[in-house]
N, C-alpha and C positions, 0 to 999 in steps of 0.2 A: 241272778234274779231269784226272788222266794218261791217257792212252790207250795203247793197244794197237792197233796199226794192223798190216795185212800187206798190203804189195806185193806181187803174182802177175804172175806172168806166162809165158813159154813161154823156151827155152831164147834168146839172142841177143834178147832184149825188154830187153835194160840195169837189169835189177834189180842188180846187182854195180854199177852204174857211177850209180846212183839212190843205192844207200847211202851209196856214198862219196861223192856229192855233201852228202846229206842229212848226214856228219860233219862234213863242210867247212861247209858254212850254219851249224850250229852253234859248231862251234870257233872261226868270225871270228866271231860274238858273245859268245865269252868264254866259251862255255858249256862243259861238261866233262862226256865221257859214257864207257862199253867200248863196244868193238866185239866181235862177238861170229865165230867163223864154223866150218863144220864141213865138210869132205872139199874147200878150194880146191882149183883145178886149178892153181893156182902151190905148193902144199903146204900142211904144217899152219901154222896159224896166220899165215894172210896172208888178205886178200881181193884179189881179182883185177879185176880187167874187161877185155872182151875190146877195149879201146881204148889197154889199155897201163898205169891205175891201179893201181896197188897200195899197200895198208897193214897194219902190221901189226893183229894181232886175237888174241885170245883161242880157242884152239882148243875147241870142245864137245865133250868125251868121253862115252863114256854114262853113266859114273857123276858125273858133273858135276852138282852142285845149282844151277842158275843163281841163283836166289835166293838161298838160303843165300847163294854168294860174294860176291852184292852186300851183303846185310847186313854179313859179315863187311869187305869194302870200305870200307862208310859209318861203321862202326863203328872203323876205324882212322883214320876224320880223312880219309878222300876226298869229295871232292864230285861226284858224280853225276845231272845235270842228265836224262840220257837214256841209253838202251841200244839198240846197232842191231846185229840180228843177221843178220847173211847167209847164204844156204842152210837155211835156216829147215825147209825140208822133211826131212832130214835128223834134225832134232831127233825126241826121242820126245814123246810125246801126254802126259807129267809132266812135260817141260821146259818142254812150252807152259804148260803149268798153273802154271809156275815163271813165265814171262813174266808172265803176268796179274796173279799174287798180285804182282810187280815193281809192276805198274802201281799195282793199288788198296790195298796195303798201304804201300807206300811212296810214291806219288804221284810214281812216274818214268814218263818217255814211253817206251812202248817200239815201234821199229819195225823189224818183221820183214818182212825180205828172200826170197823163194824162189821155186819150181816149182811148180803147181797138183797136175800128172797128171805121171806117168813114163811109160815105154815101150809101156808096156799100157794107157793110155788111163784108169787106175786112179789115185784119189787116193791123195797118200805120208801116211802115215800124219798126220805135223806140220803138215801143210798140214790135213788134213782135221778137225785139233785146232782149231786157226787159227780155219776158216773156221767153226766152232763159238763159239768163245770171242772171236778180236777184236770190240771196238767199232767198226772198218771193215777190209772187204776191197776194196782198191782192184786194179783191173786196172791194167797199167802201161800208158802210151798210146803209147810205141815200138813197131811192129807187125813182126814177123819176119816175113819173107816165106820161103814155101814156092818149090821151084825153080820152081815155075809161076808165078808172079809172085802169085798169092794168098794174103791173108792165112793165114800159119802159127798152129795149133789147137795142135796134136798134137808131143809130143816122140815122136821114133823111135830104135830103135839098130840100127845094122846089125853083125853080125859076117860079117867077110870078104866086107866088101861086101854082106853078102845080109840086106834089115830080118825083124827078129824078134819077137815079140811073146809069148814064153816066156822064161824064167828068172828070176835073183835082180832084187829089183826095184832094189838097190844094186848097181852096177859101175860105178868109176873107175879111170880110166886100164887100164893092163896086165893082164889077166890071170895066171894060172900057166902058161897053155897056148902056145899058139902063134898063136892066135887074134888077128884086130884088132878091138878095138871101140872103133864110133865110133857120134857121135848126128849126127841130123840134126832140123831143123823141118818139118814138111808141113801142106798146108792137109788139112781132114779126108777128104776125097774119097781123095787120092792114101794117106793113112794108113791107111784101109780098104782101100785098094785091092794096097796097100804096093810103091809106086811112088818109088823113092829116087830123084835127081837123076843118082845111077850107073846108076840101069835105066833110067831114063826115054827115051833115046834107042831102047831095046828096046820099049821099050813104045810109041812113037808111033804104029807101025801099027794099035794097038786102041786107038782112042778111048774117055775116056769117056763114057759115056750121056745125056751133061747133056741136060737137057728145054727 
């Protein structure tokens, strides 16, 4: 039977660089699948990985039926073995719903790609569909490390340097303002503590509490 599978994992854990593995495994056996992706940081309709990969991809808007399209796909003479979608968290919690009915109505594999938890430590809404509805959620086993050399938990953003844990729970790239934001991984200690790799030299003279 088709599955539904999501990869998790924290930002810099190679889920971008999993998927496109996972197209390539298929493609040298002949297989024929979409790739699917939503907000890359190389633009629309690409996936990226931060090793230098890239392919093209079907971009997910929000009024995007993902099923519907594949039907209509299979229905003009395409052959569709599999469907791998990347930034998965991104999607809405009906597109997941689109994934599935992919899986068990049509009998395709589908494997989603994303982010567990955003900024706030809060699942995104897709993932938290996901982790609902896949027949497996796999953690990925590439392990980001936090600037302390400990396992990274927690996606963080900092604006202007200084980490946040308020606002939109989507923001890529640039802003309208003048502002910079950027993400960083932390292990959970320093996340709560909100200890970025740029403060952290500030921060050495107060240890943490570890027991």
């Amino acid at each position: 039977m088709a599955e539904l599978v999501y990869y998790c994992g924290t930002m810099d854990s190679g889920k971008s660089t999993l998927a496109l593995q996972t197209a390539h495994n298929h493609q040298s056996r002949g297989r024929s699948g979409l790739l699917f992706t939503n907000r890359d940081r190389a633009g629309s309709g690409k996936i990226s990985s931060r090793l230098g990969l890239t392919s093209e991809a079907l971009e997910v808007e929000e009024e995007l039926d993902i099923h519907q399209f594949v039907v209509e796909q299979l229905s003009q003479g395409a052959k569709i073995d599999y469907v791998i979608c990347d930034e998965a968290q991104f999607y809405s919690p009906v597109q997941i719903e689109q994934l599935a009915r992919i899986a068990d109505g049509l009998g395709i594999d589908v494997y989603a790609f994303g982010i567990l938890t955003d900024f706030r430590t809060k699942l995104f809404p897709g993932s938290a569909r996901l982790v609902e509805l896949a027949d497996r959620v796999q953690t990925l086993q590439v392990e980001a490390l936090c600037w302390c050399g400990e396992r990274a938990t927690h996606n963080a953003r900092t604006v202007d340097g200084s980490m946040v844990t308020e606002g939109e729970q989507v923001v890529v790239g640039d802003t309208s303002s003048s502002e910079t934001i950027a993400y960083e991984v932390l292990c959970r200690r320093h996340h709560m503590r909100k200890v970025t790799s740029r403060g952290q030299a500030h921060q050495s003279i107060d240890p943490l509490p570890f027991s």
